[in-house]
C-alpha positions in Angstrom: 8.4 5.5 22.8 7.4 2.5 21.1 7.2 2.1 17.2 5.6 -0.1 15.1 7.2 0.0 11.1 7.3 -2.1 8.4 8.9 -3.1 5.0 7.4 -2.4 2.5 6.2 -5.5 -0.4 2.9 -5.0 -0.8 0.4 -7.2 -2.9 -1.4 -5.9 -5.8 -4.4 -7.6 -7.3 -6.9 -5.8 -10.3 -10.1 -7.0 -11.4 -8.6 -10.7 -10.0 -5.6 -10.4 -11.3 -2.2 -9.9 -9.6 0.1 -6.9 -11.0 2.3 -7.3 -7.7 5.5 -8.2 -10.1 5.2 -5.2 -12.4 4.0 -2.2 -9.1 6.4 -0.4 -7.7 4.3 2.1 -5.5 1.0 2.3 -4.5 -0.9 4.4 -2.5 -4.2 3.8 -1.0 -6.3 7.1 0.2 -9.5 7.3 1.9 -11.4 10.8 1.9 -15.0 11.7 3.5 -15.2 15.0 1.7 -15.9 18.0 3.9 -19.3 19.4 3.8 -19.7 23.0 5.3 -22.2 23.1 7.6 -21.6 26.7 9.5 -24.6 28.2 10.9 -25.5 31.9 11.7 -24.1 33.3 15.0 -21.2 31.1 14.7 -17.7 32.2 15.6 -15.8 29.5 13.2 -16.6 27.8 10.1 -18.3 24.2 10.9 -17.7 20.9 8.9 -19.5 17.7 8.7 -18.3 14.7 6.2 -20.1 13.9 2.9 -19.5 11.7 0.8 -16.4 8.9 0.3 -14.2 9.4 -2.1 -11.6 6.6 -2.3 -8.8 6.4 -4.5 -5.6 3.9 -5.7 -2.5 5.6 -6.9 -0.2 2.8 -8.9 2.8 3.2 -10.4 3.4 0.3 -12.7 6.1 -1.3 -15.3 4.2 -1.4 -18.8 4.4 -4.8 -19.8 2.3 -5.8 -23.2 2.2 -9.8 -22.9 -1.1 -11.9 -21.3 -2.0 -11.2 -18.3 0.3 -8.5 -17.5 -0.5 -4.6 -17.0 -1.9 -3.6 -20.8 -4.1 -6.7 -21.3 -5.1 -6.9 -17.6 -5.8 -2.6 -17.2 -7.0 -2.0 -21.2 -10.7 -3.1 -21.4 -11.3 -1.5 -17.7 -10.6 2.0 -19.0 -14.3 3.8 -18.8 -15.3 1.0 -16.4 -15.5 0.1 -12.9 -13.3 -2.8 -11.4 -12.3 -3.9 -8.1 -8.8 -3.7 -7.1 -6.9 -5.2 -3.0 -3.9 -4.2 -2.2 -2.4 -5.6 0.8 0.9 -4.7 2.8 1.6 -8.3 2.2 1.4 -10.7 -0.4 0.1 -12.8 1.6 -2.0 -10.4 2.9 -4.3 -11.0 -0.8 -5.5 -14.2 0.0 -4.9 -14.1 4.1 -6.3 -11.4 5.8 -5.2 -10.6 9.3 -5.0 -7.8 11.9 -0.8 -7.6 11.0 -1.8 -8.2 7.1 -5.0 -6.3 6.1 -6.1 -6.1 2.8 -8.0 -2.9 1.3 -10.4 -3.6 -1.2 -12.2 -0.8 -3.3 -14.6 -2.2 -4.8 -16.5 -0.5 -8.1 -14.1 2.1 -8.2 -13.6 3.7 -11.7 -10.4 4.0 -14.3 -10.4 7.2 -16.4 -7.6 6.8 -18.1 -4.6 4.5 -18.9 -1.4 5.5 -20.7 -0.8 3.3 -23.4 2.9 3.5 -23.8 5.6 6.1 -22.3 8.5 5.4 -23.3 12.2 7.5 -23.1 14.8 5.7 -24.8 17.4 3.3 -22.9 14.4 2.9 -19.4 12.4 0.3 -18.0 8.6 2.1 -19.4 6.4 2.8 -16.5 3.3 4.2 -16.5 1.0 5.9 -13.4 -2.9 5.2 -13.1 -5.3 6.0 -10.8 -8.4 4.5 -9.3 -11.4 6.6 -7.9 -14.6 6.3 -6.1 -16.3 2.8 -5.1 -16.3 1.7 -1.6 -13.3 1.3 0.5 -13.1 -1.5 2.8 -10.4 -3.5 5.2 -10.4 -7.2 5.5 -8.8 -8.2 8.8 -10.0 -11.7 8.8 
């Protein structure tokens, strides 16, 4: 049986700028939600999809100097942003069939812990992007 796997350094890039040195998991999800569509004299329920709903899980050191993950994710709470993530580096700025880049594009931050801290660890903090639409650059 043949397998195709990977190691995993992905690139990380938010509203232009890159957070790839302070991510240390990311998860990209794409959902068509499930719409019930089940008709009389049916003998199972029946579904058809509805609307997207994409989201970015992050898990990221908190850093507090320029350009790093408070200034960069701060003044995008309560907005909308786009945000590529790519299993590659590379991948950001050279899309390719091996090396695709996801790009959600006017997806919306809710929320962003502004310190968590537990005395004598590196801080890290966990955010999530949702909605906006999901696409995959292969080229």
């Amino acid at each position: 049986m043949a397998t195709s796997t990977y190691l995993s350094n992905p690139g990380v890039e938010v509203n232009s700028v890159s957070l790839t040195d302070q991510c240390t998991s990311c998860t990209v999800t794409s959902t068509i939600e499930s719409l019930e569509s089940t008709a009389f004299g049916s003998t199972s329920r029946v579904y058809t999809g509805g609307l997207a709903n994409n989201e970015i899980t992050m898990d990221l050191y908190m850093s507090y100097a320029a350009t790093e993950t408070y200034a960069t994710l701060a003044a995008l709470v309560g907005t909308t942003t786009t945000v590529k993530v790519s299993n590659t580096v590379a991948g950001l700025t050279t899309a390719s069939a091996t090396e695709p880049r996801f790009e959600l594009v006017g997806c919306y931050l809710e929320s962003l812990p502004v310190i968590n801290a537990t005395m004598g660890e590196l801080s890290t903090i966990s955010i999530t992007f949702t909605g906006g639409v999901l696409t995959t650059v292969v080229a």
